[in-house]
MDTraj code that builds the backbone (N, CA, C; nanometers):
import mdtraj as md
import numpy as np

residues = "UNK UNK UNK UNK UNK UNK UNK UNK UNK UNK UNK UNK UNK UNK UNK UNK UNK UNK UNK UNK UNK UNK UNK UNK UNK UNK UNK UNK UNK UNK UNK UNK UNK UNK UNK UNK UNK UNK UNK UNK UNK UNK UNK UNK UNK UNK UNK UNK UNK UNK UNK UNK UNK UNK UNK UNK UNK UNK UNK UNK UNK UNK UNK UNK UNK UNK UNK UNK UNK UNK UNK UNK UNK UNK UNK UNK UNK UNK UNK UNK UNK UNK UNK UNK UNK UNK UNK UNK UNK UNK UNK UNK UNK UNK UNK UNK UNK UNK UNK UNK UNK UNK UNK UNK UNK UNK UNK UNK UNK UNK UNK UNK UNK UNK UNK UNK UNK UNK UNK UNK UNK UNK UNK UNK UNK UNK UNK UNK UNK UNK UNK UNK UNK UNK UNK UNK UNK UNK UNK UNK UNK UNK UNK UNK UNK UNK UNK UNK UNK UNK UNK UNK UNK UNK UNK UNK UNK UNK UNK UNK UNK UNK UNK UNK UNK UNK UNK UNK UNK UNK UNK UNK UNK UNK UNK UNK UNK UNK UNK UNK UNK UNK UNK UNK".split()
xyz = np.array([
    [3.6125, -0.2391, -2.2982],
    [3.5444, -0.2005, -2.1766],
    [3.3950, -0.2316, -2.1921],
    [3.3258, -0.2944, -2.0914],
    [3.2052, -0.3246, -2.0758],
    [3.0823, -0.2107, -2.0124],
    [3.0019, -0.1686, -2.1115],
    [2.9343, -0.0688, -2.0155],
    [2.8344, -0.1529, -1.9454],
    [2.8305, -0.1281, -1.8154],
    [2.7518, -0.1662, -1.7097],
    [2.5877, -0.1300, -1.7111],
    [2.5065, -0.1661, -1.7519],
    [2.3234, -0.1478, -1.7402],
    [2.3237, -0.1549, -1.5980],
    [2.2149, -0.0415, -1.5854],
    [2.1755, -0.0555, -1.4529],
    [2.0403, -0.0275, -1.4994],
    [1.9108, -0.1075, -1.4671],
    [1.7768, -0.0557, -1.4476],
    [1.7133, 0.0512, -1.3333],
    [1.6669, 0.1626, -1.4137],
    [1.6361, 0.2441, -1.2798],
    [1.5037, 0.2366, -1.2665],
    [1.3991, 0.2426, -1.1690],
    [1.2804, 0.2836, -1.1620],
    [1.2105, 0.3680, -1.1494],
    [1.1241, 0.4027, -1.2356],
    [1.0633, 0.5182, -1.2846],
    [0.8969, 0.4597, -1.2740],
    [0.8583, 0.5797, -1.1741],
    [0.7221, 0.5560, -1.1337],
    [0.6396, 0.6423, -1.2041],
    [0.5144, 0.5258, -1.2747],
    [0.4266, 0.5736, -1.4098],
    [0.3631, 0.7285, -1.3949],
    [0.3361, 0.7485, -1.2812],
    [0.3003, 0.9037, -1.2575],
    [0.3468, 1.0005, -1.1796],
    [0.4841, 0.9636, -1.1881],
    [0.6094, 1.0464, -1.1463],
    [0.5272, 1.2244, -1.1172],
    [0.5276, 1.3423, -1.0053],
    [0.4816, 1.4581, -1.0379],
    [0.3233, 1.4543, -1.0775],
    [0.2701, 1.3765, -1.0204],
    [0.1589, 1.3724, -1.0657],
    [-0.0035, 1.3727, -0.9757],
    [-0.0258, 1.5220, -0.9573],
    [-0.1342, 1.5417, -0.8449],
    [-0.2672, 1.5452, -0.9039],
    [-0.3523, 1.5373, -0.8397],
    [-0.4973, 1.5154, -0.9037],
    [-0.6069, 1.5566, -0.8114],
    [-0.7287, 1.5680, -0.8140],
    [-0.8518, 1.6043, -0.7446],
    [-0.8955, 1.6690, -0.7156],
    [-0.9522, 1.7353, -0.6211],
    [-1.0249, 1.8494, -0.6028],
    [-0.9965, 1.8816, -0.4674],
    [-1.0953, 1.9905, -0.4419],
    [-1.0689, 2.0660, -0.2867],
    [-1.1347, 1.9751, -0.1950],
    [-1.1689, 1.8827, -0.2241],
    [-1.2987, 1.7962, -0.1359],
    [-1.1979, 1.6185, -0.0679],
    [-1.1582, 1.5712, -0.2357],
    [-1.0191, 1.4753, -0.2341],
    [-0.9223, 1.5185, -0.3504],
    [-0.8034, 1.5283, -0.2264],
    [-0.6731, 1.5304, -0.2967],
    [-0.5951, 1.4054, -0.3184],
    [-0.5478, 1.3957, -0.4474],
    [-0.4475, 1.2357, -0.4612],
    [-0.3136, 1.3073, -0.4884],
    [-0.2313, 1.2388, -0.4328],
    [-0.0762, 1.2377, -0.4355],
    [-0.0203, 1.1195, -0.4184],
    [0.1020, 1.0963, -0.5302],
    [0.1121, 1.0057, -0.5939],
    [0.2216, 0.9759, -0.4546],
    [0.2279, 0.8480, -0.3518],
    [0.3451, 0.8395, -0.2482],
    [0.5229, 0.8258, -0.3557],
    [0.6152, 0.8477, -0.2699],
    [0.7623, 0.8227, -0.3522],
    [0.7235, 0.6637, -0.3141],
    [0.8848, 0.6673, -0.3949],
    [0.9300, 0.5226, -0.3992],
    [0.9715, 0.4745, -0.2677],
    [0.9390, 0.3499, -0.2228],
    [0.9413, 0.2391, -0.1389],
    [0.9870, 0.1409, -0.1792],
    [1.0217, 0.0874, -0.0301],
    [1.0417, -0.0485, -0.0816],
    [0.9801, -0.1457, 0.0363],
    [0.8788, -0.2737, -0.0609],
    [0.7726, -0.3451, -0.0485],
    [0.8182, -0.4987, -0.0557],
    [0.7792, -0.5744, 0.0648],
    [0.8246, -0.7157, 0.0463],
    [0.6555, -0.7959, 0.0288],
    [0.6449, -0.8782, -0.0293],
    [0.5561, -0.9940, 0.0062],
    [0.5890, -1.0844, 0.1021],
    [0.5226, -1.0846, 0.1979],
    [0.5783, -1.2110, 0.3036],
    [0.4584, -1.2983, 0.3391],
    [0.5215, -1.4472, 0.3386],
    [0.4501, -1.5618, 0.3989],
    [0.4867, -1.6221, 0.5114],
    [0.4624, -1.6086, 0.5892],
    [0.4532, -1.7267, 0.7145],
    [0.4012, -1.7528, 0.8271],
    [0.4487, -1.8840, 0.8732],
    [0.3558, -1.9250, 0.9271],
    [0.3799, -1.8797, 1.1402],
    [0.2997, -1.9083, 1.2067],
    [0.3150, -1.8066, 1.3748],
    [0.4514, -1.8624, 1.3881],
    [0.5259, -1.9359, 1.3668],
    [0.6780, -1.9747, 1.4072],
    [0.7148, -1.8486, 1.3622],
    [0.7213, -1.8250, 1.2491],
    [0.8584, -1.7309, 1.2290],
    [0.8296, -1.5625, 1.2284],
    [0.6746, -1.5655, 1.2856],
    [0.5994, -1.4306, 1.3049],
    [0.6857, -1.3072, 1.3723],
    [0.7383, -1.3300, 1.4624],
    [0.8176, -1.3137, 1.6129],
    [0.9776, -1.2782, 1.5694],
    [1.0275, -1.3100, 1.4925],
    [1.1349, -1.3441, 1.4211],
    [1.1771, -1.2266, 1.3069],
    [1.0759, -1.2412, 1.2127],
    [1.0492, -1.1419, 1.0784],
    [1.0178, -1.0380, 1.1979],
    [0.9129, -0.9744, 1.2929],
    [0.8955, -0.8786, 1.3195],
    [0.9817, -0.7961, 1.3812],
    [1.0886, -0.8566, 1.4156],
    [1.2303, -0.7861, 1.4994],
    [1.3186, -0.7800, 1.3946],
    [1.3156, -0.8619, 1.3052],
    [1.4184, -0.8552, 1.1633],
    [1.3514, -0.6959, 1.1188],
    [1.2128, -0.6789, 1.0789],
    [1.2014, -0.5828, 0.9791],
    [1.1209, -0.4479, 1.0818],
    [1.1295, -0.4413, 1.2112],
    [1.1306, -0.3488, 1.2868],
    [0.9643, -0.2628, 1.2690],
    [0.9268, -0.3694, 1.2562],
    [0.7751, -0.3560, 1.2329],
    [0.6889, -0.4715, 1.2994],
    [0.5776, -0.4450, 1.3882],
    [0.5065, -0.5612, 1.4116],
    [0.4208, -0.6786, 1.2910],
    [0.4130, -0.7553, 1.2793],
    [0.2910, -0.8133, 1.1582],
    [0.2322, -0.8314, 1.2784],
    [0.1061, -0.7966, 1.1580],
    [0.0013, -0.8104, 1.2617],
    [-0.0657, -0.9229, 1.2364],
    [-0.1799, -0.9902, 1.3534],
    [-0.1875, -1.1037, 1.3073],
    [-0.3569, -1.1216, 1.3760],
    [-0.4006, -0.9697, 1.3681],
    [-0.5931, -0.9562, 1.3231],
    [-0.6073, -0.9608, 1.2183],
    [-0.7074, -1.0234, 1.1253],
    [-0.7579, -1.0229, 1.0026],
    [-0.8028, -0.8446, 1.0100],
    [-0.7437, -0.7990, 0.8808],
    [-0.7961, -0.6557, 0.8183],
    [-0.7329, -0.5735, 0.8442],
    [-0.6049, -0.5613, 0.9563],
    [-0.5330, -0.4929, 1.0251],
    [-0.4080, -0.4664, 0.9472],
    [-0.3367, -0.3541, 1.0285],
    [-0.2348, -0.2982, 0.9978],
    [-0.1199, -0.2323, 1.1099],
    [-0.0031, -0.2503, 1.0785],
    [0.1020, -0.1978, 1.2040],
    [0.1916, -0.0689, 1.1345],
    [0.1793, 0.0434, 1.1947],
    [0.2469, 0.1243, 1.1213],
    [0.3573, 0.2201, 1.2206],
    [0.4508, 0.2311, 1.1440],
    [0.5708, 0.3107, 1.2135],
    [0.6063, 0.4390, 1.1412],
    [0.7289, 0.4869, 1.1685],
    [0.7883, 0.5713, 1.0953],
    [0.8067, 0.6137, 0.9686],
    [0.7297, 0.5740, 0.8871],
    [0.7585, 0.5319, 0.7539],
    [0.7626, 0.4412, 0.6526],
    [0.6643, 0.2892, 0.7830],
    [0.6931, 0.2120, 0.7551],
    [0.5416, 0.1464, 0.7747],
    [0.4314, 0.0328, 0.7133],
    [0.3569, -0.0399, 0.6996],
    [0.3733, -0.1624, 0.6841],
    [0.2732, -0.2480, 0.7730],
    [0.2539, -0.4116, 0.7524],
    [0.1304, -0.4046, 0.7814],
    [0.0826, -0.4531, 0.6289],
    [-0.0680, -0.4838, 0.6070],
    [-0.0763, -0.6426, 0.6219],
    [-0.1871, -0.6691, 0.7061],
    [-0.2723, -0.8266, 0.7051],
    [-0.3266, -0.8381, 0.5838],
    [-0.2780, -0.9586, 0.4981],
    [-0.3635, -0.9524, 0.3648],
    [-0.4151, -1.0543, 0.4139],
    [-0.3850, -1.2105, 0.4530],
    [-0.4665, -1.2689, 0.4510],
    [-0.3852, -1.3583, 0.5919],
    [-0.4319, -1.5289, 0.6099],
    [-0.3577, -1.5552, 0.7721],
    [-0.2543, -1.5945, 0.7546],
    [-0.1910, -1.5721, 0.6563],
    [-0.0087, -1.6362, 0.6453],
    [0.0543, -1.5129, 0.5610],
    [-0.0471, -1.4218, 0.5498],
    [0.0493, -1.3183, 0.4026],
    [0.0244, -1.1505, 0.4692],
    [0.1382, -1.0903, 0.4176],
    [0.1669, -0.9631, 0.4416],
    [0.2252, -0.8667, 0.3694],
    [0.2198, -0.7542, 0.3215],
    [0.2817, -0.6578, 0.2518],
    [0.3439, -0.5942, 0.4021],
    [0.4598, -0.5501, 0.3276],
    [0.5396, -0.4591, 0.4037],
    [0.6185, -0.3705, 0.3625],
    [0.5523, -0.1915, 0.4258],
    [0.6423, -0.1461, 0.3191],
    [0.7145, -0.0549, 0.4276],
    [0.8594, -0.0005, 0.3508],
    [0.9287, 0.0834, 0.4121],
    [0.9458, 0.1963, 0.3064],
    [0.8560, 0.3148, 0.3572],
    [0.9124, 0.4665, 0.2689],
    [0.9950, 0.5366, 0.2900],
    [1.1080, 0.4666, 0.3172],
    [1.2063, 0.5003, 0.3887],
    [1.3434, 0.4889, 0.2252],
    [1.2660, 0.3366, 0.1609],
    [1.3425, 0.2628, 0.0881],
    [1.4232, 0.2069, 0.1410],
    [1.4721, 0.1263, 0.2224],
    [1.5784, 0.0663, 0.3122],
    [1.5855, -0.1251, 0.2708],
    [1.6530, -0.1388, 0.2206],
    [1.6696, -0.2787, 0.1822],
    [1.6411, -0.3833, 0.3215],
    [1.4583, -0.4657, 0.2504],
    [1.4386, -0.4984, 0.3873],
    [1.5302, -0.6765, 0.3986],
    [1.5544, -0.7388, 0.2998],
    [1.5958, -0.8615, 0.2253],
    [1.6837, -0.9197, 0.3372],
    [1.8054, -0.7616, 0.3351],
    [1.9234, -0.8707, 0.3991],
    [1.8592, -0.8648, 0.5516],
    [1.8005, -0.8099, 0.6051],
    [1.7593, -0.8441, 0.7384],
    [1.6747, -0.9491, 0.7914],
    [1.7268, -1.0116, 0.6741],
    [1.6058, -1.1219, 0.7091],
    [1.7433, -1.2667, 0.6824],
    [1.8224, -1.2544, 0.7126],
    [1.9290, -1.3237, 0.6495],
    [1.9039, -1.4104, 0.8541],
    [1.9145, -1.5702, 0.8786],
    [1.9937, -1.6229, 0.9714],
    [1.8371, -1.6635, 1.0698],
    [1.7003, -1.6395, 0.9696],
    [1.5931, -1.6228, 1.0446],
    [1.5797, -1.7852, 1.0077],
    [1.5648, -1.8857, 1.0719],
    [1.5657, -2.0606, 1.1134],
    [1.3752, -2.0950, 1.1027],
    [1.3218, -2.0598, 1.1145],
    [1.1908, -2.0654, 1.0725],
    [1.1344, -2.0498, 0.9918],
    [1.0347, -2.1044, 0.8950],
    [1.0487, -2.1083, 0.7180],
    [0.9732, -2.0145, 0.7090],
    [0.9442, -1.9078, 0.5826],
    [0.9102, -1.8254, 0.5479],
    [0.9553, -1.7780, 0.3788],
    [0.8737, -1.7121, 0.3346],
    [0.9333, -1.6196, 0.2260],
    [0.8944, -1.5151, 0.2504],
    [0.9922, -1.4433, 0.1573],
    [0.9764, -1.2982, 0.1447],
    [0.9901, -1.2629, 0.0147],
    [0.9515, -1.1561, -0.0448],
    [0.9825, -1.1506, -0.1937],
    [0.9917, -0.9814, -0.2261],
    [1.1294, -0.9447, -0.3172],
    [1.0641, -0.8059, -0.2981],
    [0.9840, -0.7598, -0.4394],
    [0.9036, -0.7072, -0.3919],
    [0.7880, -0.5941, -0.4804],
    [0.7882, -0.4605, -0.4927],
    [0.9124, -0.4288, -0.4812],
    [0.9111, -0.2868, -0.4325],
    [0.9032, -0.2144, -0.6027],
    [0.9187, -0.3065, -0.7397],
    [0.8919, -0.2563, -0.8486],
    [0.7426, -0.3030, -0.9289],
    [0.6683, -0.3566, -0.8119],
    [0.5364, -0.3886, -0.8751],
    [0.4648, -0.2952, -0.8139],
    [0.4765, -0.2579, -0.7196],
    [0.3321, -0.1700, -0.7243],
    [0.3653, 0.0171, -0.6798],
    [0.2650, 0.0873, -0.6757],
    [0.2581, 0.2296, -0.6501],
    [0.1636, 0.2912, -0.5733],
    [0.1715, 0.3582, -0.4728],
    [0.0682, 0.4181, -0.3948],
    [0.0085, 0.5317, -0.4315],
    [-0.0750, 0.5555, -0.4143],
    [-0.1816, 0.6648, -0.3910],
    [-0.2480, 0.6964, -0.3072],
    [-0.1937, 0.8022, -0.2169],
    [-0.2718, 0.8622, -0.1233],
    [-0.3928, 0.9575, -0.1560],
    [-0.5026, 0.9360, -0.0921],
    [-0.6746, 0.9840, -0.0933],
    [-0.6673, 1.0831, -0.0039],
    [-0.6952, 1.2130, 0.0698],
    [-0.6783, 1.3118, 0.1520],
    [-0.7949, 1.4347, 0.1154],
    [-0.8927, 1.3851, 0.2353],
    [-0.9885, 1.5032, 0.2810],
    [-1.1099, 1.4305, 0.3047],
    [-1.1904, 1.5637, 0.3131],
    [-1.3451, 1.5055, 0.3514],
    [-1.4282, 1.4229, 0.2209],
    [-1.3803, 1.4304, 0.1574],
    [-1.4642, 1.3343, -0.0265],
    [-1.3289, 1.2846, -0.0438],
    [-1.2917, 1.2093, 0.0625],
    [-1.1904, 1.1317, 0.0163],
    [-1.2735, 0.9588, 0.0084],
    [-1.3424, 0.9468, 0.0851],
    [-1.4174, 0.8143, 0.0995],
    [-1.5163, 0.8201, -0.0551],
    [-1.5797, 0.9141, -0.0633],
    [-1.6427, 0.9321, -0.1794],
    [-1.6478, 0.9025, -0.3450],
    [-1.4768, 0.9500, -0.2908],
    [-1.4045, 0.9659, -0.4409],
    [-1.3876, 0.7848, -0.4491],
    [-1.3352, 0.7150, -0.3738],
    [-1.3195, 0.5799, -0.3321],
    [-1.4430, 0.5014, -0.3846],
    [-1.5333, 0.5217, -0.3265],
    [-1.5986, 0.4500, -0.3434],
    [-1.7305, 0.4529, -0.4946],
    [-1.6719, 0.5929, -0.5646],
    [-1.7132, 0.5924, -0.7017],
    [-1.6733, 0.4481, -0.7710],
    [-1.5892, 0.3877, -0.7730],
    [-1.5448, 0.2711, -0.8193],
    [-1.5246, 0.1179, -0.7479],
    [-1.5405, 0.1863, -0.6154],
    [-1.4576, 0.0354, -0.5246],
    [-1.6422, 0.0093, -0.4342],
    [-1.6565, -0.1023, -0.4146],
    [-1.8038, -0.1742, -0.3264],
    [-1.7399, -0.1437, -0.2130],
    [-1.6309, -0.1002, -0.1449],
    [-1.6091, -0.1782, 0.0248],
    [-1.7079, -0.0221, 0.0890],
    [-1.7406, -0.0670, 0.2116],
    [-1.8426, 0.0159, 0.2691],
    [-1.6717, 0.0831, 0.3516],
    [-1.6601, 0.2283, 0.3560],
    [-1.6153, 0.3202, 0.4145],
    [-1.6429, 0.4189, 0.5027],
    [-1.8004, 0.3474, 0.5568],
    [-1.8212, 0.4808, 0.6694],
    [-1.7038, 0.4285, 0.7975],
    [-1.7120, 0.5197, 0.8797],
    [-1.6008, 0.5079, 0.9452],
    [-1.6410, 0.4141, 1.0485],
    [-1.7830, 0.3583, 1.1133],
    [-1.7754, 0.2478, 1.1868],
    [-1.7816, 0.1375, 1.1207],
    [-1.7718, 0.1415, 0.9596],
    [-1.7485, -0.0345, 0.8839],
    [-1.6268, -0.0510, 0.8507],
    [-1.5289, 0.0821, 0.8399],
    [-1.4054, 0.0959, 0.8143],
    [-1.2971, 0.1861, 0.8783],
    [-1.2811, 0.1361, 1.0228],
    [-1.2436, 0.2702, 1.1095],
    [-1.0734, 0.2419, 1.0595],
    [-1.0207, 0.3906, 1.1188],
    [-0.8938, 0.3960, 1.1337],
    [-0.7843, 0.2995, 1.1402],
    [-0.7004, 0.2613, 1.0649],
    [-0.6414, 0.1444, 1.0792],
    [-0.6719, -0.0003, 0.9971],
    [-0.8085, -0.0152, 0.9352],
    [-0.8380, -0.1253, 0.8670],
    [-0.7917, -0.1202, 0.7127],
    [-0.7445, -0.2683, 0.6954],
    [-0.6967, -0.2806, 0.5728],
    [-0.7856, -0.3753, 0.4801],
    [-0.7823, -0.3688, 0.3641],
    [-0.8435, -0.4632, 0.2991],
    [-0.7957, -0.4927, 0.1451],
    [-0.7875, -0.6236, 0.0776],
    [-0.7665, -0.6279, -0.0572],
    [-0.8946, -0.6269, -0.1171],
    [-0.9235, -0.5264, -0.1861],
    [-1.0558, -0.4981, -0.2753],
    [-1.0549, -0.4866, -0.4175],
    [-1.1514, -0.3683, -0.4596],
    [-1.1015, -0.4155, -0.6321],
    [-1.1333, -0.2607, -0.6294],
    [-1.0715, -0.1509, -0.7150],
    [-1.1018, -0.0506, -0.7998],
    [-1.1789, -0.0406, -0.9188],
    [-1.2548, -0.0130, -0.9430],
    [-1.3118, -0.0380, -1.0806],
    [-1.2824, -0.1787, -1.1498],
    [-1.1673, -0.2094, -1.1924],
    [-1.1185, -0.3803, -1.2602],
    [-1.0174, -0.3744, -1.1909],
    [-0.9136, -0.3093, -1.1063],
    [-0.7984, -0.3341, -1.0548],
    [-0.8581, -0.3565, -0.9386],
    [-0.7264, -0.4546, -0.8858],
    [-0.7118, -0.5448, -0.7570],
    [-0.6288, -0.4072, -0.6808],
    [-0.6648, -0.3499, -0.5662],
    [-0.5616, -0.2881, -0.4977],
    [-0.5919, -0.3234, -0.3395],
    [-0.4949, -0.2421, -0.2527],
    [-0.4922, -0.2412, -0.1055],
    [-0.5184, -0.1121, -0.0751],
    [-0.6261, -0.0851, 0.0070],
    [-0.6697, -0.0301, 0.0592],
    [-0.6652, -0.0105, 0.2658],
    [-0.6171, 0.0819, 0.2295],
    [-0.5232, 0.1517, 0.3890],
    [-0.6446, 0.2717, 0.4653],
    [-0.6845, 0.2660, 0.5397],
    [-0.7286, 0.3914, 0.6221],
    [-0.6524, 0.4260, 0.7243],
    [-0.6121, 0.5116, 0.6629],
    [-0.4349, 0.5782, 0.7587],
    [-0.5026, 0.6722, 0.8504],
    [-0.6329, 0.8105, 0.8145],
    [-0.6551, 0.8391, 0.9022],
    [-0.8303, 0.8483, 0.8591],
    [-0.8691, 0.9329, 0.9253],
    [-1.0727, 0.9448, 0.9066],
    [-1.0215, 1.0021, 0.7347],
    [-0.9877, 1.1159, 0.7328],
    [-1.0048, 1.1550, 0.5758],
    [-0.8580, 1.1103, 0.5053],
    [-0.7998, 0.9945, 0.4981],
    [-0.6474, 0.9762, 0.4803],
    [-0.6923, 0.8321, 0.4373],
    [-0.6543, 0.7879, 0.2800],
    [-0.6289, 0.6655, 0.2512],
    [-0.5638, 0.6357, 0.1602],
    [-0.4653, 0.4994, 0.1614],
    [-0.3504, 0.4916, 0.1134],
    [-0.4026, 0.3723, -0.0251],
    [-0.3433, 0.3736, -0.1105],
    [-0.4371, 0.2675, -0.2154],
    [-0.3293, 0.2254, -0.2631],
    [-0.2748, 0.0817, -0.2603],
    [-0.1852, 0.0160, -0.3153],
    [-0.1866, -0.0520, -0.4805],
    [-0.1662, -0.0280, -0.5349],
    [-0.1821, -0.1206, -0.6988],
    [-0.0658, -0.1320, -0.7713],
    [-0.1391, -0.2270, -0.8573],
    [0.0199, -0.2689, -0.9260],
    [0.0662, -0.1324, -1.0440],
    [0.1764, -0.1168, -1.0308],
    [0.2192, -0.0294, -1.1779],
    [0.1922, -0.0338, -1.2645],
    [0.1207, -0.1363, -1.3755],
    [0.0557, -0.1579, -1.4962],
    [-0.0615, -0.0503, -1.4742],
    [-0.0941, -0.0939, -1.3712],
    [-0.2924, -0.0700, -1.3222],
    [-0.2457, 0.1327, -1.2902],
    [-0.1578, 0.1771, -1.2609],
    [-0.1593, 0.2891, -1.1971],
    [-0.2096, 0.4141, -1.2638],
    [-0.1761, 0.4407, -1.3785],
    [-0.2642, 0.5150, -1.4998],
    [-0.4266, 0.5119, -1.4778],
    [-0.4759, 0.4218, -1.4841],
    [-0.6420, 0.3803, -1.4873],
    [-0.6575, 0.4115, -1.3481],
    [-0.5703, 0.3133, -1.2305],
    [-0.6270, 0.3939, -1.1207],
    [-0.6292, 0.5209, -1.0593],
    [-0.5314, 0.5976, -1.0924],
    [-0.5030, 0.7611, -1.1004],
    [-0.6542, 0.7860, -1.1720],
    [-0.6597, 0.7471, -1.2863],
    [-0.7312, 0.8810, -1.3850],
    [-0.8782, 0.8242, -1.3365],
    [-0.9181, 0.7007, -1.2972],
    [-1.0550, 0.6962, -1.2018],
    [-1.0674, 0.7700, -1.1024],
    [-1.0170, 0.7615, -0.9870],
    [-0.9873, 0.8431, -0.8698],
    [-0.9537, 0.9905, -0.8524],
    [-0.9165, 1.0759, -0.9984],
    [-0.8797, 1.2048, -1.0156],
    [-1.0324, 1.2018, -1.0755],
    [-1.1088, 1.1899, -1.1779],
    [-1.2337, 1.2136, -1.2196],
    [-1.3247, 1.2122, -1.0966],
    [-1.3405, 1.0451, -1.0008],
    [-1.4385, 1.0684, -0.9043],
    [-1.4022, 1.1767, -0.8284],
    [-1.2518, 1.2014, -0.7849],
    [-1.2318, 1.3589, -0.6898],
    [-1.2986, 1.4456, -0.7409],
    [-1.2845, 1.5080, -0.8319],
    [-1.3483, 1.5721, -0.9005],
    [-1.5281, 1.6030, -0.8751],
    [-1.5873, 1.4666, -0.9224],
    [-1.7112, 1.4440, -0.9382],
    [-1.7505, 1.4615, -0.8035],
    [-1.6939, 1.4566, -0.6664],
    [-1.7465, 1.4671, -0.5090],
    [-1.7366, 1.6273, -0.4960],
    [-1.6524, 1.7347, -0.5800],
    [-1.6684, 1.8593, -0.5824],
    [-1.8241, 1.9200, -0.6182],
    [-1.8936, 1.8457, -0.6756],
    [-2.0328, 1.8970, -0.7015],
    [-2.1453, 1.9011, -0.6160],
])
top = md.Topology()
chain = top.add_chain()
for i, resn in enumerate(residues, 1):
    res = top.add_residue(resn, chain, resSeq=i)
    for name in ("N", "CA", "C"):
        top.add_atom(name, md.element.get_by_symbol(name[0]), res)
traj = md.Trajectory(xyz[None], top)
């Protein structure tokens, strides 16, 4: 008899809250995250496949139920569903070229929450966050201290920070210290 491996995923800061009364971080569950490329043909197509608009303003974002499509750049998109819902096969019979790829084991979120939530942010990250350089809804790929992440303004004190799982340790324990440090 053959025992069957199955890989499970286990997220690096599983239970793991941080910050202060000013910014709170909470680590989001597991999702599942596609990379997508393409080009305005198959825009229209993917967006009825994965029940999400892409959006197609530079910096922008379309959000549903549980569900995100960030503008990374003019052919590329993250898309996530916190739902976990396998977005792959719905994309099966779509005639217009594209990829998709899933990522749903590269990266991990971190949600930012309160009034020193911008604060705590920007202890490490350059992007300007007052709310008329970065209103509600704008997305951006920036850098954390040395990590590359995505950066979400879900609401005025609400932001979502995308990074890869390697990076998630360092970016936790930056972002729990600056929370911290905006308490003073």
């Amino acid at each position: 008899m053959v025992e069957e491996l199955v890989a499970t995923r286990t997220t690096p800061l599983s239970g793991t809250y941080g910050g202060s009364g000013l910014a709170r971080l909470v680590i989001a569950g597991d999702a599942t995250r596609l990379s997508v490329r393409a080009g305005e043909e198959a825009l229209g197509a993917l967006s009825g496949a994965l029940d999400i608009e892409l959006p197609r303003a530079p910096l922008s974002a379309s959000v549903t139920d549980g569900g995100y499509a960030f503008w990374l750049g003019p052919d590329e998109w993250l898309v996530i569903n916190e739902h976990g819902e396998e977005m792959i096969p719905r994309l099966q019979g779509i005639e217009a070229p594209f990829s998709a790829v899933d990522v749903s084991h590269r990266n991990v979120a971190v949600t930012v929450v309160g009034p020193g939530a911008a604060a705590a942010i920007n202890a490490a990250c350059p992007q300007d966050l007052r709310p008329d350089r970065f209103p509600v809804g704008k997305v951006v790929r920036t850098v954390l201290g040395k990590a590359e992440i995505v950066l979400f303004r879900k609401e005025e004190n609400t932001f979502r920070i995308e990074c890869w799982r390697s990076f998630a340790p360092y970016v936790f324990g930056l972002l729990d210290q600056a929370a911290k440090d905006t308490a003073y």
